[in-house]
VOPAGU-2260 file (C-alpha; in pm, 1 decimal, decimal comma):
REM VOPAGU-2260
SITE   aa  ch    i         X         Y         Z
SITE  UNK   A    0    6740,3    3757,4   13905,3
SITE  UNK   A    1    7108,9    3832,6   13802,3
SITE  UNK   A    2    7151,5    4094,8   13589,6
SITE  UNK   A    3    7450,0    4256,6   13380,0
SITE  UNK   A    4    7238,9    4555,0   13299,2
SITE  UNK   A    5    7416,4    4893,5   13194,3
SITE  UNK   A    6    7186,2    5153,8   13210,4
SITE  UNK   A    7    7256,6    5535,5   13175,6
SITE  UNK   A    8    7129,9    5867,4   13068,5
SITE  UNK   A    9    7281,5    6071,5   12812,6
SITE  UNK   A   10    7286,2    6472,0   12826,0
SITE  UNK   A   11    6972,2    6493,7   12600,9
SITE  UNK   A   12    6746,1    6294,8   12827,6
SITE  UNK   A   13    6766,2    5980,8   12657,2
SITE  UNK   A   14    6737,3    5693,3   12876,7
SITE  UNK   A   15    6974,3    5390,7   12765,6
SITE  UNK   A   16    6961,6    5031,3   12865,2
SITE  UNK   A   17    7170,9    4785,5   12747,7
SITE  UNK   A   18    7204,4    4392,5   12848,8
SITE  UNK   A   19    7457,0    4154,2   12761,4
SITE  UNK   A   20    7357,5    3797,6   12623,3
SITE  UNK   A   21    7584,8    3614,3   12394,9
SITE  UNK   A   22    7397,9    3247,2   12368,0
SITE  UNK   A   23    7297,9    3342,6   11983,6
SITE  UNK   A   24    7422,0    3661,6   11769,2
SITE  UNK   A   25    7131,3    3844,7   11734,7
SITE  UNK   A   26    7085,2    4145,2   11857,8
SITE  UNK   A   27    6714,4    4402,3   11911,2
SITE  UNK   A   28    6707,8    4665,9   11936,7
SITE  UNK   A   29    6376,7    4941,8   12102,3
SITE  UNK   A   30    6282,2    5313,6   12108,4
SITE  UNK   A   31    5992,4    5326,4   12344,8
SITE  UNK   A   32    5815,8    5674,6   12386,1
SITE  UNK   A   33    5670,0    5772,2   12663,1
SITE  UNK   A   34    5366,3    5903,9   12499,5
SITE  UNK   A   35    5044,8    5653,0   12438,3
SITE  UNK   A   36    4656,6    5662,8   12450,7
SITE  UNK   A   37    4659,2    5802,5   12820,3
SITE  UNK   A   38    4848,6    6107,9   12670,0
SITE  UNK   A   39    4579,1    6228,1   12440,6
SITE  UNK   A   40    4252,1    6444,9   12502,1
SITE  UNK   A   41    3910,4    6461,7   12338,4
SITE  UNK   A   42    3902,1    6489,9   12001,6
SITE  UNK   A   43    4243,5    6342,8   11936,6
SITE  UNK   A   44    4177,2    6008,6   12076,8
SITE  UNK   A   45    4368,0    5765,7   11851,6
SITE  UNK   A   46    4625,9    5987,7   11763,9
SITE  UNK   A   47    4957,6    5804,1   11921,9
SITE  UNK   A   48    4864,9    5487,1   11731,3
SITE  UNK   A   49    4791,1    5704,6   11402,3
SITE  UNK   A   50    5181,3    5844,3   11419,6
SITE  UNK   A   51    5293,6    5492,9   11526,7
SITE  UNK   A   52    5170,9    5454,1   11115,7
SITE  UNK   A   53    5332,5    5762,0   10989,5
SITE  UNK   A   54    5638,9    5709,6   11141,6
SITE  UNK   A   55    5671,8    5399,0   10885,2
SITE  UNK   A   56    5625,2    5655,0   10594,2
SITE  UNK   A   57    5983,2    5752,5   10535,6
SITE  UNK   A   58    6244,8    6033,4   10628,1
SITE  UNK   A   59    6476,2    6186,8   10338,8
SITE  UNK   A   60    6736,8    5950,2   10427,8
SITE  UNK   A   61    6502,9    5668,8   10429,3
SITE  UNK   A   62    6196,2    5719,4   10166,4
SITE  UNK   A   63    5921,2    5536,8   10169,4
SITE  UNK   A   64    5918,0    5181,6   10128,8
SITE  UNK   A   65    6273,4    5131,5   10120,2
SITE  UNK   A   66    6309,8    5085,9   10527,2
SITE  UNK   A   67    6117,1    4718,8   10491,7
SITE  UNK   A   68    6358,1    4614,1   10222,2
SITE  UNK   A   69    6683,4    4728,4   10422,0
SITE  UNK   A   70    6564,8    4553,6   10752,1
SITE  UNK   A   71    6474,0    4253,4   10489,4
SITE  UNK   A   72    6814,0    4281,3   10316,0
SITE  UNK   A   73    7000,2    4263,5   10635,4
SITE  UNK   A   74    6788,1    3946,2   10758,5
SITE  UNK   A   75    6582,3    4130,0   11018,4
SITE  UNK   A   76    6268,6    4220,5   11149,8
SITE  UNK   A   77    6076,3    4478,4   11263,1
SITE  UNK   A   78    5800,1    4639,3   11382,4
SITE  UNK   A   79    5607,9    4845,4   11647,9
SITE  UNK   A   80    5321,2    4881,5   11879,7
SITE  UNK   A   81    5145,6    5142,4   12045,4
SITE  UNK   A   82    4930,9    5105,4   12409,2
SITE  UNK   A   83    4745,8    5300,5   12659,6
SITE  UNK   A   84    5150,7    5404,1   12837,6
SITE  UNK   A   85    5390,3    5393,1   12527,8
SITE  UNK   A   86    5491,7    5377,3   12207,4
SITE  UNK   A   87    5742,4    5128,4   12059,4
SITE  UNK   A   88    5943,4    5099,6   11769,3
SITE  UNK   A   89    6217,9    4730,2   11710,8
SITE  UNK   A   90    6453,0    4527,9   11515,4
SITE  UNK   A   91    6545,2    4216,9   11586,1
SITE  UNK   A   92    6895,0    4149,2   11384,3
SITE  UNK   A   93    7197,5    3991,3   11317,9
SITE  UNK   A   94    7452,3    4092,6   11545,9
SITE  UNK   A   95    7696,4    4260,4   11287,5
SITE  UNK   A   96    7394,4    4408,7   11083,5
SITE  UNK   A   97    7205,9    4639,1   11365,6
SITE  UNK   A   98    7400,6    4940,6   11286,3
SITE  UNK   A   99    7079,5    5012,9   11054,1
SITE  UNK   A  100    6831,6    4966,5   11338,4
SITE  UNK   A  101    7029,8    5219,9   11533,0
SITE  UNK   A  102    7030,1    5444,2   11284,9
SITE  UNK   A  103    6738,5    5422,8   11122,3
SITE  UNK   A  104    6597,1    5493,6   11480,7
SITE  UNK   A  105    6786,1    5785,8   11517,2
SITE  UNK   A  106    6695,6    5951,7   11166,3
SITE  UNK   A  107    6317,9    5884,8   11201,6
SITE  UNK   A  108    6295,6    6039,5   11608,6
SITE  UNK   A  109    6386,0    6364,2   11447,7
SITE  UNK   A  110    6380,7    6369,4   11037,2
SITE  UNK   A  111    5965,7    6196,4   10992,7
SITE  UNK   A  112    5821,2    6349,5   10712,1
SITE  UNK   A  113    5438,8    6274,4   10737,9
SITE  UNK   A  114    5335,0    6391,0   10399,6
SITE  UNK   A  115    4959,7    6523,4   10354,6
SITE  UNK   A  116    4874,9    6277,8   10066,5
SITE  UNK   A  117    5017,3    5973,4   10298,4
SITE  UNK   A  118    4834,0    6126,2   10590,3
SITE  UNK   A  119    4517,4    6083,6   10410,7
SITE  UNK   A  120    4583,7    5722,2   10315,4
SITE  UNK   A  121    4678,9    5626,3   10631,0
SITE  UNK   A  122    4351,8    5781,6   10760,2
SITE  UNK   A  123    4153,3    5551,7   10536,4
SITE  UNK   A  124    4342,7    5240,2   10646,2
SITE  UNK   A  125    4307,7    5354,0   11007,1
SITE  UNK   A  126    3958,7    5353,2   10986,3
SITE  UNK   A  127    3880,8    5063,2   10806,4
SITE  UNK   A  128    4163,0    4917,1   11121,5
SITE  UNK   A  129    3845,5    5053,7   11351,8
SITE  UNK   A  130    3524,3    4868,2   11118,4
SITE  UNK   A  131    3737,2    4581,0   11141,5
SITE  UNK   A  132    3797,8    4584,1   11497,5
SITE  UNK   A  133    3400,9    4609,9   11532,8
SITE  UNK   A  134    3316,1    4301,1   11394,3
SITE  UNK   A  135    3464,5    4097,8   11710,0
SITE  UNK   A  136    3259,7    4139,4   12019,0
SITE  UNK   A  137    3501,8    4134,2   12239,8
SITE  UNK   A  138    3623,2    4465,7   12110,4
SITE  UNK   A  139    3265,5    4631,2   12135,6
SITE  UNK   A  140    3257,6    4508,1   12490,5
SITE  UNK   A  141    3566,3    4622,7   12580,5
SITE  UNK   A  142    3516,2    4981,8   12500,0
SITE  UNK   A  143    3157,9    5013,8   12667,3
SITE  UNK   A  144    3354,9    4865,5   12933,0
SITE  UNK   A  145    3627,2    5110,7   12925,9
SITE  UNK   A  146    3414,2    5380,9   12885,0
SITE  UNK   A  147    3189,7    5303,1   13228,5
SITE  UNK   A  148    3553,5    5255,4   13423,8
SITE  UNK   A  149    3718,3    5547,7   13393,5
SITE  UNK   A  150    3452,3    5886,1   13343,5
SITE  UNK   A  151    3782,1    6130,0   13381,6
SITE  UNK   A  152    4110,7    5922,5   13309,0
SITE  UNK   A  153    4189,8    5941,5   12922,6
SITE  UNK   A  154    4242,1    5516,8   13029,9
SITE  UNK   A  155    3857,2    5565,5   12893,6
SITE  UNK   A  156    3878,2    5560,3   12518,0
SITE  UNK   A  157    4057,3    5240,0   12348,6
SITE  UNK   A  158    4381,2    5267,2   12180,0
SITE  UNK   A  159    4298,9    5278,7   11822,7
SITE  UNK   A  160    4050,1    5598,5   11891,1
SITE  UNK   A  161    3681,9    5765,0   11793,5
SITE  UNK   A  162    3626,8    5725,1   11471,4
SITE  UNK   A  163    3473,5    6117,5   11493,8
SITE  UNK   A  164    3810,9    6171,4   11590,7
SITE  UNK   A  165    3987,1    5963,7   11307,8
SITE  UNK   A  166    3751,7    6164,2   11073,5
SITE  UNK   A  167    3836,3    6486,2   11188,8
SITE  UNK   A  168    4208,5    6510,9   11303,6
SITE  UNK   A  169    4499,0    6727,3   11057,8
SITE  UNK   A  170    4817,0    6612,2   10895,2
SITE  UNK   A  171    4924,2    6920,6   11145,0
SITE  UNK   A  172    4792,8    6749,7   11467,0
SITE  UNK   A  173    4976,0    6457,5   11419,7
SITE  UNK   A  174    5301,3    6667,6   11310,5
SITE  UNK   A  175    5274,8    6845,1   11621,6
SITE  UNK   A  176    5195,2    6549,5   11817,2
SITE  UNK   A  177    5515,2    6367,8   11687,6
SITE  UNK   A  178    5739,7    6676,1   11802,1
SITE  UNK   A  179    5553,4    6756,5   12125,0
SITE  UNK   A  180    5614,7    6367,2   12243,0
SITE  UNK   A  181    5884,7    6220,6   12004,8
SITE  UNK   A  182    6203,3    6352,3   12162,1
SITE  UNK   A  183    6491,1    6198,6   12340,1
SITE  UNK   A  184    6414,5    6290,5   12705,7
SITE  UNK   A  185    6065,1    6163,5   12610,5
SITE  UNK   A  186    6239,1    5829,5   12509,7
SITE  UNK   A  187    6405,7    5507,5   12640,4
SITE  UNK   A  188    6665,8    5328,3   12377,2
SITE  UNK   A  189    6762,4    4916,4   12476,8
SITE  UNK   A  190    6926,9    4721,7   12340,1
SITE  UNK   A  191    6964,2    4311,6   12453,1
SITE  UNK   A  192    7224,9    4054,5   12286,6
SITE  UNK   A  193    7527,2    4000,4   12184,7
SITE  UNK   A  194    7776,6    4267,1   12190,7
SITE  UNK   A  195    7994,7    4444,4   12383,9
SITE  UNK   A  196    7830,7    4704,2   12603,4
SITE  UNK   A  197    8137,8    4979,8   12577,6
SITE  UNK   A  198    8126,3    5011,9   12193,1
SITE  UNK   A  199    7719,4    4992,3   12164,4
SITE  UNK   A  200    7729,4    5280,6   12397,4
SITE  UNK   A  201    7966,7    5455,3   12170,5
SITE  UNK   A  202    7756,7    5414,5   11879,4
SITE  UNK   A  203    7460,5    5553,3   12044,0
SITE  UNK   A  204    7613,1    5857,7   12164,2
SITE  UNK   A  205    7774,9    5898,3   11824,4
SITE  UNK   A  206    7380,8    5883,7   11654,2
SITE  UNK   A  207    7169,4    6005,2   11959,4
SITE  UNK   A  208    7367,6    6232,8   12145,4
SITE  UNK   A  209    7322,8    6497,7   11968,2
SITE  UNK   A  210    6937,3    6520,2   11877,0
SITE  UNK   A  211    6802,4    6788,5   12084,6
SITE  UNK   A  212    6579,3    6776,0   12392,6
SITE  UNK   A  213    6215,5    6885,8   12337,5
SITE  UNK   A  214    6020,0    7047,4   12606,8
SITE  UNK   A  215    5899,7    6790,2   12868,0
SITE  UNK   A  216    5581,9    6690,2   12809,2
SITE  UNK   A  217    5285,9    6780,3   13004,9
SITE  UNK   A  218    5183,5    6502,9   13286,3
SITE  UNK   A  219    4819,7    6316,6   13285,0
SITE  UNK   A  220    4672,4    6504,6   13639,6
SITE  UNK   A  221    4348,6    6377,0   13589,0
SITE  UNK   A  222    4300,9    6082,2   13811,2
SITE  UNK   A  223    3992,4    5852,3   13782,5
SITE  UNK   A  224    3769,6    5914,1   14160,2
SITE  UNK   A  225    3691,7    5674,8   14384,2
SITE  UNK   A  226    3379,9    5450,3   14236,5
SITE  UNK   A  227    3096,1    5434,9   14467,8
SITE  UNK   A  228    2919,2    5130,3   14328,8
SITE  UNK   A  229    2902,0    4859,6   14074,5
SITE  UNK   A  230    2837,0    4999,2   13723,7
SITE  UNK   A  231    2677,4    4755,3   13454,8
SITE  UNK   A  232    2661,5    4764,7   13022,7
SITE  UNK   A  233    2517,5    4565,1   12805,9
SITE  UNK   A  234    2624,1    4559,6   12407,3
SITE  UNK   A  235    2437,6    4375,0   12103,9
SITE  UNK   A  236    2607,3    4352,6   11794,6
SITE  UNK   A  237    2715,7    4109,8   11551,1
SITE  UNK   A  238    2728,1    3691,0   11604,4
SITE  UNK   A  239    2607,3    3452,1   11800,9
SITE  UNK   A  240    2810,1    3422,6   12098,9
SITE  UNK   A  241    2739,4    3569,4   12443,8
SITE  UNK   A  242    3036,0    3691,6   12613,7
SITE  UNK   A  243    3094,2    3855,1   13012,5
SITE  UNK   A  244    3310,7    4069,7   13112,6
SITE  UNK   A  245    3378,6    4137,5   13517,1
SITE  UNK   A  246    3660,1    4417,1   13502,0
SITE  UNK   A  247    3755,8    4601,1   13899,1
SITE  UNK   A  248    3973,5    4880,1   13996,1
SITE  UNK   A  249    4344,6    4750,8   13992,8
SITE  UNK   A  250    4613,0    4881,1   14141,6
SITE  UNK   A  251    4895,4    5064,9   13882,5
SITE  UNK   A  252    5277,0    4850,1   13819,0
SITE  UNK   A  253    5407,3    5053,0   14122,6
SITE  UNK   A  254    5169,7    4994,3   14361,2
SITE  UNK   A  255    5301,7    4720,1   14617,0
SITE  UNK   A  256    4967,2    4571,9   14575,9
SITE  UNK   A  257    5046,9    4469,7   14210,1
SITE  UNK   A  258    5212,4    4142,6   14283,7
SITE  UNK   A  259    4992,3    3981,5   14557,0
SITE  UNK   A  260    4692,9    4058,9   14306,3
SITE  UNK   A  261    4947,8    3914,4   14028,3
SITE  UNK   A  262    5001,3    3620,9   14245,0
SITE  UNK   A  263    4553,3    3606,3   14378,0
SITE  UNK   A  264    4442,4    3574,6   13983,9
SITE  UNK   A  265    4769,9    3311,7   13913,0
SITE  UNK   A  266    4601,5    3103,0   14211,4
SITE  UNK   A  267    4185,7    3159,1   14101,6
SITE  UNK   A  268    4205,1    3204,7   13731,9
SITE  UNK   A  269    4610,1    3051,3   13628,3
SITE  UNK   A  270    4726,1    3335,4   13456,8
SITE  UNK   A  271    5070,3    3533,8   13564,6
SITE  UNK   A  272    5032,9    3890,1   13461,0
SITE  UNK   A  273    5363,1    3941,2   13433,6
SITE  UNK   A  274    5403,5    3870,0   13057,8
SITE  UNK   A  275    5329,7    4137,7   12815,0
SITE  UNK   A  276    5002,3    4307,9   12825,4
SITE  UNK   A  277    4911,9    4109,4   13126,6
SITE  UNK   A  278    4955,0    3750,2   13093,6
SITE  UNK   A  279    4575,1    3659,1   13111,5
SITE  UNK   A  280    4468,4    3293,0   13082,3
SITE  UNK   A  281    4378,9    3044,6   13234,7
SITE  UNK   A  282    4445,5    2622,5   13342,1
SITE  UNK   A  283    4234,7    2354,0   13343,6
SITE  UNK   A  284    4312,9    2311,2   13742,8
SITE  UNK   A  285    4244,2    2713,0   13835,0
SITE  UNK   A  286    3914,3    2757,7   14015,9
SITE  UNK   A  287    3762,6    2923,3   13728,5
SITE  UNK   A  288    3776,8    2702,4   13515,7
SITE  UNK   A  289    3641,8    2412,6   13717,0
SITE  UNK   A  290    3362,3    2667,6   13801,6
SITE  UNK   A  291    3261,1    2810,0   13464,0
SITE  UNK   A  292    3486,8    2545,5   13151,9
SITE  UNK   A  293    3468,1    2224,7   13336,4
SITE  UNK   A  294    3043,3    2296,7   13392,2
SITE  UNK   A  295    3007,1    2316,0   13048,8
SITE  UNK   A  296    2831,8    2678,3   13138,9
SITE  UNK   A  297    3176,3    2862,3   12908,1
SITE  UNK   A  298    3349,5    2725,3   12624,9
SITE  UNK   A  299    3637,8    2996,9   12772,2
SITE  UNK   A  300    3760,6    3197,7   13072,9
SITE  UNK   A  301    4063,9    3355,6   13148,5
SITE  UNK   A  302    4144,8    3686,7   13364,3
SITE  UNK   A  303    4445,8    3902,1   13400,8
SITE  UNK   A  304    4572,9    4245,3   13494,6
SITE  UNK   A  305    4858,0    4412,3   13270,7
SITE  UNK   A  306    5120,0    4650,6   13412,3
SITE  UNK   A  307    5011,2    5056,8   13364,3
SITE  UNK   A  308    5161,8    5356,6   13513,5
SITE  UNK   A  309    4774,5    5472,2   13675,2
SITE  UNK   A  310    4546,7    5206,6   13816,0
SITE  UNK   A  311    4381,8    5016,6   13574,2
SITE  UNK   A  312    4160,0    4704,7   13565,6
SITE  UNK   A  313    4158,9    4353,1   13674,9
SITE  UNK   A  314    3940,2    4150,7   13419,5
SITE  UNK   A  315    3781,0    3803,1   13445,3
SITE  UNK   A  316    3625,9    3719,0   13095,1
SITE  UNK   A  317    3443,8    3395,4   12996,7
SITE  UNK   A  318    3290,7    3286,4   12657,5
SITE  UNK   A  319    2942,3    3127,3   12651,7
SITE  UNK   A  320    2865,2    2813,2   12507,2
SITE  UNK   A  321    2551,0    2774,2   12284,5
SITE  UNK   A  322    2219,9    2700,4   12485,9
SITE  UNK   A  323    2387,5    2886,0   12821,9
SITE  UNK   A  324    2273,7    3186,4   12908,5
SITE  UNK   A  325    2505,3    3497,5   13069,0
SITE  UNK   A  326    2268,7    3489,8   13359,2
SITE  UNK   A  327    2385,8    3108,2   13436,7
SITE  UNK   A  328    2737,3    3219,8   13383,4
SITE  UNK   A  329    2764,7    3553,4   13632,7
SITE  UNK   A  330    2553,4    3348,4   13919,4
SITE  UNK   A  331    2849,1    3066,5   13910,6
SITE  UNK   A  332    3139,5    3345,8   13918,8
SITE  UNK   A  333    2980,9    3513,8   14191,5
SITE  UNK   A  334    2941,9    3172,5   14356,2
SITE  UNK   A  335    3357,4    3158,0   14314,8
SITE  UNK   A  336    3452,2    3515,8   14392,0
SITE  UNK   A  337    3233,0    3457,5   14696,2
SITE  UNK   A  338    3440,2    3124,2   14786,9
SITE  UNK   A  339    3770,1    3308,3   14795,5
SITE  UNK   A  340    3611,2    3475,9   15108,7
SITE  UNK   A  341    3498,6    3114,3   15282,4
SITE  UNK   A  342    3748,0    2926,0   15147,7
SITE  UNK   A  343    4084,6    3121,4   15085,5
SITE  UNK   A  344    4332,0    3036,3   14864,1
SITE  UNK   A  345    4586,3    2757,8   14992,4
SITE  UNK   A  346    4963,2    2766,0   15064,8
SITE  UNK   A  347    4967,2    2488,2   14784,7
SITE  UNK   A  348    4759,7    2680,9   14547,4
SITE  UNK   A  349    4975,6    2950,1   14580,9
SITE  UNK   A  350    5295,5    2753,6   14550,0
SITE  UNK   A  351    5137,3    2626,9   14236,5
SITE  UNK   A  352    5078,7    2991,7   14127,3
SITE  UNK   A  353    5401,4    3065,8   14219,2
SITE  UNK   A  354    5579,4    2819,5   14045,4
SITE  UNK   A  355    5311,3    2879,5   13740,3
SITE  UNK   A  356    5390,9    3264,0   13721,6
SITE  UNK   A  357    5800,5    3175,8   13731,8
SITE  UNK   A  358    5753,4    2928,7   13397,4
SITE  UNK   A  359    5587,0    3219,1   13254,1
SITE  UNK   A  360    5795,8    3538,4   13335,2
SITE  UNK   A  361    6098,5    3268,1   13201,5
SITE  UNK   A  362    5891,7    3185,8   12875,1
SITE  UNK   A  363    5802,6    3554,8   12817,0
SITE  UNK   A  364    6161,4    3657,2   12875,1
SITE  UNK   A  365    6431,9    3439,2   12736,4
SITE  UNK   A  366    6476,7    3553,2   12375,3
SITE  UNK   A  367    6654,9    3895,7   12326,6
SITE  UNK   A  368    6341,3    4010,0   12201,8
SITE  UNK   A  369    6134,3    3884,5   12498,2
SITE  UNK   A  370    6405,4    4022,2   12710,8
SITE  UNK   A  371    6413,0    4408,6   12561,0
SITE  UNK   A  372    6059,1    4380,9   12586,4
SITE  UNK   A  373    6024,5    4345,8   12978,8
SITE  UNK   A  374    6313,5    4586,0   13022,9
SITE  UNK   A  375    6126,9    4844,9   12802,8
SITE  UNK   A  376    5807,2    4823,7   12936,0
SITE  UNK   A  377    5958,8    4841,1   13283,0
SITE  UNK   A  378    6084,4    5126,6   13245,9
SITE  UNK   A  379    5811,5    5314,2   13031,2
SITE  UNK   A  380    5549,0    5225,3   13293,8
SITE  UNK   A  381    5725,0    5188,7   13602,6
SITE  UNK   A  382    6047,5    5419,8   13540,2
SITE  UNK   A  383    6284,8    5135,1   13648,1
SITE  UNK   A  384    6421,9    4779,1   13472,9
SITE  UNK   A  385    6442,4    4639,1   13819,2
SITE  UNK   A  386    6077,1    4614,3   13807,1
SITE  UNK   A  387    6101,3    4343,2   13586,0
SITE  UNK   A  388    6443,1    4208,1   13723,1
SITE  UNK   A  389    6314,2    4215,3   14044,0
SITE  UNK   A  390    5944,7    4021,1   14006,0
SITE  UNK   A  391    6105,0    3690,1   14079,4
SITE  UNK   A  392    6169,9    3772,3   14373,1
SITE  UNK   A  393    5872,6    4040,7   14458,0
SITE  UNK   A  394    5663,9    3738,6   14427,8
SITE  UNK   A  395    5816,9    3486,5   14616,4
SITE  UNK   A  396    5738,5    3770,8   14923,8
SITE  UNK   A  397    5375,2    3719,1   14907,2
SITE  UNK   A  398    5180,5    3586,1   15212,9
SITE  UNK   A  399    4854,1    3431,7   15200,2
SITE  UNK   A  400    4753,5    3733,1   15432,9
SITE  UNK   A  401    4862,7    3927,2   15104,9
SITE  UNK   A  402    4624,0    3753,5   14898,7
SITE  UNK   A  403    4293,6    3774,6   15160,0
SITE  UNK   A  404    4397,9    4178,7   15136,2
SITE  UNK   A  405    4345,1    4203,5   14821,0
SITE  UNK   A  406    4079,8    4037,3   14755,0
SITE  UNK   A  407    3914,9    4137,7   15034,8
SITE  UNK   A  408    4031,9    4561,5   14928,6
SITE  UNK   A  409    4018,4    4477,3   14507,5
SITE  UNK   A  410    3747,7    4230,2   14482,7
SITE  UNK   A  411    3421,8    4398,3   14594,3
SITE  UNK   A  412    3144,4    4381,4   14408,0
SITE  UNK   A  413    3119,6    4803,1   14437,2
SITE  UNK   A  414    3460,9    4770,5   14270,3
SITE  UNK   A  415    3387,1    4628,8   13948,3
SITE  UNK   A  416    3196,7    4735,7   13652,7
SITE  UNK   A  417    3032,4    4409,5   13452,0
SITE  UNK   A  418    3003,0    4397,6   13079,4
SITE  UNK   A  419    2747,7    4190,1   12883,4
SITE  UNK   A  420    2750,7    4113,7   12505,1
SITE  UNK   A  421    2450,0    3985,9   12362,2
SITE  UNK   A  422    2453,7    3913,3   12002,7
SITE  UNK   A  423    2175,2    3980,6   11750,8
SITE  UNK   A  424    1906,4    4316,5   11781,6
SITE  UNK   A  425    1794,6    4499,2   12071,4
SITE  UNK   A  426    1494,7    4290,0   12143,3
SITE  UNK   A  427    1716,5    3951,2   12154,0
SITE  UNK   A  428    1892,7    4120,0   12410,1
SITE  UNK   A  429    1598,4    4211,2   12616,1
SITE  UNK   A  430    1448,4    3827,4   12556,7
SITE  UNK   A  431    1792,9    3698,6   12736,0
SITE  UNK   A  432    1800,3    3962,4   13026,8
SITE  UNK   A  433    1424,9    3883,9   13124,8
């Protein structure tokens, strides 16, 4: 991919990135922290994504509610997102009007308040965030899931956090979590759209440059073992849908092996995994669904990987229709995981995926949002734009000798850990497993 990408680190550790593109005049504008759930330790699980909040709450230059009505005011937008690597903060603007975003940026990596009676309120909405989360089984799942895949990686506990933790955590712990992680060497700044990259880079170092380092931040050592065999859970809760989950050991964003497995679940399932968050889905001419959708055994399936600095998980979900039980469901995947082995993907399935994957790397890419995006979460998770830059052409490498490694190294049953929900009481669910 061709690139006109300025990137550059100032004296305080910030990490800039800037990139051209003058087709409208809009201009957005990231912060992404390096900091996210797989920073945080028991009994502070939760807390990136509760800051993510606070930092919303006003500094003395900005109070309280007045930063939604200046991004309004301006005709912007705005907004942020936490995940298992990262933290990130935007604005999407008019060209001559994101002098705020800059600057509001600046003010609130340094000048957050987090006052003690908003604290509290934001705890409340937090948790009601987590009882709402509960009521969709595919939440429930995913945790038990999560849980059983990593025993000593903080990958184990879900972004939004225990809700013993939510209960129990300080204004002070989240104060000191904001100035442990929330500092410029802990931070990446882009920028995508149209201007001109010599006076952007100005106006950063003239808001940025000098906010002071903080002390770098202590790396995640504890890597998830080996596992030695398949693990299984099964969750009941609320409606009446059956769902399955078949989640393995993936390879992290770095790991050579990303993009041949990228490229294995384009070909068996039709999603890319190079869009944000993975890219899962699926086409009605993928192998899975002609196995599960097309049988009328799901009314869904998809699968996907996402991008993640440690190795994280490959996931294959489907939905069950009424009258079809999870049983039926997990003997026809098995029948297709085992057909990759006696009947490997084809140079024209892979072309296809190929060609699939390209549409959507494009798609997920070509607004200056899309495009600060990929940069950003290159370079929180990977520690390099080319990364994303460079996919295009990472992919088009991959052999069908690629693909039967993978597969063959990724795809073992020992490999995976398989997640059940079964909806209604504890002695439903035992009915349906007999």
């Amino acid at each position: 991919m061709s690139s006109n990408i300025y990137k550059t680190t100032l004296d305080n550790g910030l990490t800039v990135v800037l990139k051209e593109m003058h087709h409208a005049p809009v201009i957005s504008f990231f912060v992404w922290y390096r900091v996210g759930s797989r920073n945080e330790k028991p009994g502070e699980t939760g807390i990136s994504h509760w800051v993510e909040h606070m930092m919303f709450k006003g500094t003395p230059q900005f109070p309280a509610g007045t930063l939604d009505r200046a991004v309004s005011r301006e005709g912007g937008r705005w907004n942020a997102f936490t995940w298992l690597d990262f933290t990130a903060y935007y604005e999407t603007m008019p060209a001559n009007r994101i002098d705020l975003a800059l600057r509001l940026e600046a003010d609130r990596m340094i000048n957050t308040i987090m006052e003690p009676a908003e604290t509290e309120t934001e705890r409340t909405v937090i948790i009601s965030e987590r009882h709402m989360y509960e009521n969709y089984p595919t939440f429930l799942l995913s945790e038990e899931l999560q849980a059983a895949a990593f025993r000593v990686h903080p990958y184990h506990h879900e972004v939004i956090g225990d809700e013993v933790d939510l209960t129990t955590m300080t204004r002070d712990d989240l104060y000191n979590h904001y100035r442990r992680f929330y500092a410029p060497n802990n931070a990446i700044a882009v920028a995508v759209g149209d201007f001109q990259t010599e006076p952007m880079m100005t106006r950063i170092r003239e808001l940025y440059a000098e906010i002071p380092p903080g002390d770098t931040p202590a790396p995640v050592t504890r890597q998830e073992p080996p596992q030695r065999g398949e693990r299984r859970v099964t969750v009941s809760g609320p409606g009446d849908t059956s769902y399955l989950f078949y989640s393995f050991r993936a390879p992290s964003a770095n790991d050579p092996d990303y993009y041949p497995l990228t490229l294995l679940n384009a070909a068996f399932a039709g999603g890319s995994s190079l869009g944000f968050f993975g890219g899962g889905g699926s086409n009605k001419s993928s192998r899975l669904y002609k196995a599960l959708v097309a049988t009328e055994l799901a009314a869904h399936a998809s699968a996907g990987l996402a991008p993640t600095i440690d190795p994280y998980l490959y996931t294959i979900e489907a939905v069950a229709r009424p009258g079809r039980t999870l049983d039926e469901i997990e003997a026809a995947l098995q029948v297709e995981l085992d057909r990759l082995v006696n009947e490997p993907i084809t140079q024209a399935e892979l072309n296809k995926a190929l060609k699939r994957a390209k549409v959507q790397f494009v798609s997920a890419s070509e607004s200056v949002t899309g495009q600060a995006q990929m940069i950003g979460l290159a370079e929180a998770v990977t520690g390099d734009y080319g990364w994303f830059e460079n996919a295009l052409h990472n992919l088009s490498q991959v052999s069908l000798a690629d693909l039967n490694r993978v597969r063959e190294q990724y795809l073992r049953p020992e490999n995976r850990v398989v997640g059940r929900y079964v909806p209604g009481n504890r002695s439903q669910m035992a009915d349906e497993e007999e």
